[in-house]
N, C-alpha and C positions, 0 to 999 in steps of 0.2 A: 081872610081866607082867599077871594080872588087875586089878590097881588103875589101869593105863595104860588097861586098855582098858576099865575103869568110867569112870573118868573122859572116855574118849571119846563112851562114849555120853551121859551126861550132859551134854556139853557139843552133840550133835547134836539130844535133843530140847529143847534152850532153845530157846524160843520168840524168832522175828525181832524181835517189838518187845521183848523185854528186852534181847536185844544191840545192839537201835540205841539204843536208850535207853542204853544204857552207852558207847555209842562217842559220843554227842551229849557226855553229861554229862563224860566222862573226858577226851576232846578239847579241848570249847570250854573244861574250866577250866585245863587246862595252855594251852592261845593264849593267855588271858587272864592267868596268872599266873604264867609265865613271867620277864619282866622282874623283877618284885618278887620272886622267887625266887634269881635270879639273885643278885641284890644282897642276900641273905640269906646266900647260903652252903650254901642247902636242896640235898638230892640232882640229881641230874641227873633232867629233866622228858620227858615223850615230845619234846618241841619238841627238846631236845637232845640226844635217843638218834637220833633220824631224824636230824639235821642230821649226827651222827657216822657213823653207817651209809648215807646215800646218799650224801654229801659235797654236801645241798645247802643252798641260802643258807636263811634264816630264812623271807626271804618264798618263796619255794618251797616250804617245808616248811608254810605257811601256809595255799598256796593246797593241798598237798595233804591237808590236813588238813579244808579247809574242802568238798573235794570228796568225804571219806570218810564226814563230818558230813550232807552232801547224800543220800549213797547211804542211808544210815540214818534217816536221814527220810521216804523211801519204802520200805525195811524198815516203820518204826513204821506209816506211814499204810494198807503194803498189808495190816498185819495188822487194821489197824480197822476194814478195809473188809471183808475176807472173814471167813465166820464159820468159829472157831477152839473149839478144846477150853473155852481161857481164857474165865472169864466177862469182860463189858462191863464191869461196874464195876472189876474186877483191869486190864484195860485201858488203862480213861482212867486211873487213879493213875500206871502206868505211861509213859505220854501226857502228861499233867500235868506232871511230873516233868520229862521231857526240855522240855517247852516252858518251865519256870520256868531251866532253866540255858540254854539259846540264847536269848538277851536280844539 
């Protein structure tokens, strides 16, 4: 029970722009690699756990993915805007990061 609820807390003070930053990077690269996966034989991708657990189509699962990648991008941007613990430089790497995977 103490290790569930370390790990609770740990995951409350993560900072907005590192979990947007992880839902941009971890998102747009299962959209995009998805197909070429498939035809690999590679594990099942988020694109295919969602399409199994909502029962929806591809492009649904697309558009809502692309809408979850949205909300996380105003995560990352409100955190650049308001002043945070996190220094600026740790920031923009963070920042960087997500803009070099949404292409």
């Amino acid at each position: 029970m103490a290790k569930e609820g370390r790990s609770y807390r740990q995951k409350k003070r993560e900072p907005k722009i590192v979990r947007g930053s992880a839902i941009v990077c971890r998102l747009m690269d299962d959209m995009v690699s998805h197909k070429f996966e498939q035809k690999r034989g590679h594990v099942a991708s988020a694109v295919e756990c969602y399409m199994k657990q909502h029962g929806a189509s591809e492009q649904e699962t697309h558009n809502e993915f692309n809408k979850q990648v949205r909300d996380a991008w105003k995560d990352i941007n409100e955190e650049c805007l308001i002043p945070t613990a996190v220094p600026m430089p740790i920031l923009m790497r963070v920042l960087n990061l997500a803009r070099v995977i949404d292409v």
